[in-house]
TIVEX-38944 format. One record per residue: x, y, z of N, C-alpha, C in turn; residue in three letters. Coordinates in steps of 0.05 Angstrom, whole numbers, plus 5000, padded with zeros to 4 digits. Each point is the difference from the previous one (the first is absolute). Last residue first. Example, Ala and Ser with C-alpha at 12.3 -4.5 7.8 and 13.67 -1.06 7.14 Angstrom:
2
525749555142501650245001498550225014SER
500648854999498250245000501850245000ALA
***
This chain:
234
660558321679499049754978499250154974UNK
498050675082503449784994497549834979UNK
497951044997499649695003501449835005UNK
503251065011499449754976499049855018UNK
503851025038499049694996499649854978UNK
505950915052497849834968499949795006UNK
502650855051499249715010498049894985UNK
506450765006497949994987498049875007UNK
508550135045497650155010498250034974UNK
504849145037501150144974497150215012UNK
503549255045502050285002499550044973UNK
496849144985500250095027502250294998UNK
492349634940501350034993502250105034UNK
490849234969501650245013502350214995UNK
491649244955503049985009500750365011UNK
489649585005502250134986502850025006UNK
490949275014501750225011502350124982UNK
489649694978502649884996502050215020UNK
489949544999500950254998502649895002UNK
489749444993503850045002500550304995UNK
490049495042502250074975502250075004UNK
493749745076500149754985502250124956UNK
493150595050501849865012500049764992UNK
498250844951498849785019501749905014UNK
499650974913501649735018498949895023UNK
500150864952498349864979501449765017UNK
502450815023501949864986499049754981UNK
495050685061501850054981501249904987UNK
495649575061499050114983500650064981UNK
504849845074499449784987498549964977UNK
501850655058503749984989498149784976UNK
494250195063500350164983502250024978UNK
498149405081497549974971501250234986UNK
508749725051497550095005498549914978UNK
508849585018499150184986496850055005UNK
508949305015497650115006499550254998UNK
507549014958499050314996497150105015UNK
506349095026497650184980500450265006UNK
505349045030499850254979498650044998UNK
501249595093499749964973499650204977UNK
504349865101498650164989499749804965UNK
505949795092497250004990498550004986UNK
508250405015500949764999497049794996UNK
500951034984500649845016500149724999UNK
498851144970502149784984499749785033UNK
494650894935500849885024500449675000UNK
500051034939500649724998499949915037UNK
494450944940501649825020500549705003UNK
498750704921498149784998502549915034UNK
499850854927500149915032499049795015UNK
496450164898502450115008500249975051UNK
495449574891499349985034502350185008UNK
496149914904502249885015499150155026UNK
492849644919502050165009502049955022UNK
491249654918502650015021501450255000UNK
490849634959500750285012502349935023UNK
497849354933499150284990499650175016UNK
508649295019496950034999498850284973UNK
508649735084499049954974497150004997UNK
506450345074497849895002500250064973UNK
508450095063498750174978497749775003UNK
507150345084499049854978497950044981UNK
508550405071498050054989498549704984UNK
504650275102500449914978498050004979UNK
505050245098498450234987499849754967UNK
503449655117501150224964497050004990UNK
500249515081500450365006500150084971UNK
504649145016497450005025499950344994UNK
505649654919500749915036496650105006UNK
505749504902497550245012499449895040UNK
505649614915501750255013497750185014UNK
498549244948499950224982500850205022UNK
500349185027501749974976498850204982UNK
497350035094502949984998501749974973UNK
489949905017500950275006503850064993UNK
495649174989499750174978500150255001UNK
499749435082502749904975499650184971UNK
494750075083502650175008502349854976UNK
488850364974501349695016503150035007UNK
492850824983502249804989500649775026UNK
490550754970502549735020501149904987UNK
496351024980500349764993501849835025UNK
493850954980502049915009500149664986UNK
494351065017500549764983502249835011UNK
495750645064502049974991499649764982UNK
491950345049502249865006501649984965UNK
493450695063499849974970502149804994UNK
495350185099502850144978498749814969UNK
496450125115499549914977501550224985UNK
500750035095500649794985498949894973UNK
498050745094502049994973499749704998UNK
493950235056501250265006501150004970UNK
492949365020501850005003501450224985UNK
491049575053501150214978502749955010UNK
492249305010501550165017500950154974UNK
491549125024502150264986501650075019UNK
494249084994501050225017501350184975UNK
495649104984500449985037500850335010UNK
501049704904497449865018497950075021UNK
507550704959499749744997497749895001UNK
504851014966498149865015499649624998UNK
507351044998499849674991498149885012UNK
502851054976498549855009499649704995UNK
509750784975496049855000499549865021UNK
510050774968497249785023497449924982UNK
510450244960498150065002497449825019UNK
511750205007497849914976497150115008UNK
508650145053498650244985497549814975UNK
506949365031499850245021499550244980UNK
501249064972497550025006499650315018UNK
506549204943500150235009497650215002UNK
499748954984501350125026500350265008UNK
500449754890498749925030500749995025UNK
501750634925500649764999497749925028UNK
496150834947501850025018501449624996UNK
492750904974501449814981502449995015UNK
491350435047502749984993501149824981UNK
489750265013501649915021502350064981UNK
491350415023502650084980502149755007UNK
487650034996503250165015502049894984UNK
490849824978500050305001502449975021UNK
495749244957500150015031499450255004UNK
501349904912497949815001499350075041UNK
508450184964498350214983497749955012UNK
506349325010500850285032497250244980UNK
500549174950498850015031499650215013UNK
504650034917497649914997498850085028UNK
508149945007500450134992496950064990UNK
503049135049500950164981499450285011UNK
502449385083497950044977500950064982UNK
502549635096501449994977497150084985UNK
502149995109498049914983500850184970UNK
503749685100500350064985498649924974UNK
502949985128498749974971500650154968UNK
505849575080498750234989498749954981UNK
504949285030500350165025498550325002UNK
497249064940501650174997499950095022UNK
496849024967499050295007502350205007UNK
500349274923500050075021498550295019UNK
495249834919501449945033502849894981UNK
491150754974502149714985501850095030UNK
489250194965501650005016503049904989UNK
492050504935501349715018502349985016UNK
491350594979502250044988501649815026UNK
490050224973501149774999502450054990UNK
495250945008498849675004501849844994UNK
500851064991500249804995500149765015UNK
496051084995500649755023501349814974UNK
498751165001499049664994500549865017UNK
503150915020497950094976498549664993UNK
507050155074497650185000497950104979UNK
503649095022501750114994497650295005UNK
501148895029499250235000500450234994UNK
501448874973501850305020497550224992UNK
499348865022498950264996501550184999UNK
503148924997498750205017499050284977UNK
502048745012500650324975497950165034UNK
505348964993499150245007500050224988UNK
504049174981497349954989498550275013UNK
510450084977499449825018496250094994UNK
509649864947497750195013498549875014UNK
511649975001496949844983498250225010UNK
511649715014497250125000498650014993UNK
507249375011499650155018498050265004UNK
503449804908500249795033500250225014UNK
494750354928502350035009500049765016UNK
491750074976500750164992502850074996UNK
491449275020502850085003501050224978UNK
490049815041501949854979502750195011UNK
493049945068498749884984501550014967UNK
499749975120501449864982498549974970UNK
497250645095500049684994501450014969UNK
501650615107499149974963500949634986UNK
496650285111502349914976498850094962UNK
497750525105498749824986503449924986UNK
498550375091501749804984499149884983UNK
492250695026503549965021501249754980UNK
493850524936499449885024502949845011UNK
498950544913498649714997499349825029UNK
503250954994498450004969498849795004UNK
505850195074496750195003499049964970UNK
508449465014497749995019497850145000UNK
507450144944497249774981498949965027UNK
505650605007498150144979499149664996UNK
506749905061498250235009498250054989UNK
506049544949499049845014497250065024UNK
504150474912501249955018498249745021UNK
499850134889498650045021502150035026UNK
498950134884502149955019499349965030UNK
493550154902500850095022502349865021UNK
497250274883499149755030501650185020UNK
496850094880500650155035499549745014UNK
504749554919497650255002499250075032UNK
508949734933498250065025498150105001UNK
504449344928498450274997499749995034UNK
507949524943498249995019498450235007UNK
507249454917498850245009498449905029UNK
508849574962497449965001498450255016UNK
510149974933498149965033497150154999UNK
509449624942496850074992499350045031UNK
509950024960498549935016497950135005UNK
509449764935497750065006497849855021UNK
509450425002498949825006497550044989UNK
510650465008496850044988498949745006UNK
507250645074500149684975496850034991UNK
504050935018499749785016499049864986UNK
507450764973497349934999499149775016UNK
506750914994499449615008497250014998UNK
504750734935499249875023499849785010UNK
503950284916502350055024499350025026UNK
492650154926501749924993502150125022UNK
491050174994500449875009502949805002UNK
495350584933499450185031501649845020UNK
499949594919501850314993499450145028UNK
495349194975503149975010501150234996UNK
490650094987500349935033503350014999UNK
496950264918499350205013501449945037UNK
499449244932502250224997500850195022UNK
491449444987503449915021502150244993UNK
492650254966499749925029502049915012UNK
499150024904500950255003499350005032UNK
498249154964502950124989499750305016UNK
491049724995502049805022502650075002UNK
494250514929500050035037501949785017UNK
500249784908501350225002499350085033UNK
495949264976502149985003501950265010UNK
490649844980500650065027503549945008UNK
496450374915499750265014501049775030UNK
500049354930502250154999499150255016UNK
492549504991502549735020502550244996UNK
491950374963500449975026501849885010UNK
500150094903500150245020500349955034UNK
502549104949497450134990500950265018UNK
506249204961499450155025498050234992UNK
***
């Protein structure tokens, strides 16, 4: 055993330790290893139906162009946002169409635009930040609705259940690599639908040196413990 193979032993040994001593006489939830498939969001827009008549004209349809989620996909339409310092160009629609609008960016962007939007889950849209959405066929401003969307992951409702994970919880996962790191507050959403992936902004994405289409591992949990140590399962 050469220096390096024994320094990564000793770290490995002195981790678990460190973890079963914090964690000892807690419940712990079942280990599994499970890889999930990264997905980079990059900015798009959420449309109401209202907002695609004056963007793309009265009952236009969004047209069908890859799948994203069952049941959701992007769709071949891109629009304009207008911001008061730039514009970004060709930012892609994604349907279903929604009862409110809602337009997802980094952090990059909102700088790039010059406003503030909120680091928020989705849907939650009151107080976010307004732009200008220009189409084809039409503009309009909108008051509030662009946020900074909540990392998060889809669980499928069987792998949610056998790591004890409900609709709403808080879960962390780590990114391997030469510039990995762990994801802290990573929202779980849990449906019967849903296929595993991990989504994560361009920037999350950057940082982490990661595409879509790579793995990130979820971290075992420690439940009722106010440390809340984690480990890698597997």
């Amino acid at each position: 055993m050469d220096n390096k193979e024994l320094t990564k032993l000793v770290v490995e040994t002195v981790i678990d330790r460190l973890y079963f001593e914090t964690i000892k006489d807690k419940h712990i939830t079942n280990r599994l290893n499970l890889k999930i498939p990264i997905g980079v969001s990059l900015r798009h827009a959420h449309l109401s139906q209202k907002d695609i008549d004056v963007l793309f004209g009265k009952g236009y349809e969004l047209q069908f162009r890859n799948e994203l989620q069952p049941g959701q996909y992007a769709a071949k339409e891109t629009i304009t946002l207008l911001g008061p310092k730039n514009i970004l160009a060709n930012v892609r629609v994604l349907a279903p169409v929604r009862k409110v609008s809602q337009v997802e960016i980094s952090q990059t962007d909102a700088f790039h635009l010059g406003i503030t939007p909120p680091l928020r889950d989705s849907g939650q849209l009151t107080g976010s930040a307004g732009i200008v959405l220009v189409g084809p066929v039409g503009c309009l401003k909108l008051e509030e609705g662009v946020i900074k969307a909540a990392r998060h992951i889809h669980f499928d409702t069987i792998n949610a259940k056998k790591l004890g994970i409900k609709d709403g919880d808080r879960v962390r996962v780590i990114i391997n690599g030469d510039r990995g790191l762990i994801f802290n507050n990573v929202l779980a959403r849990v449906d019967d639908q849903y296929r595993l992936e991990l989504h994560i902004d361009t920037d999350e994405a950057n940082a982490a040196g990661v595409k879509t289409g790579d793995f990130a591992l979820l971290y075992n949990s420690v439940k009722g413990s106010d440390f809340h140590g984690y480990r890698p399962f597997g």
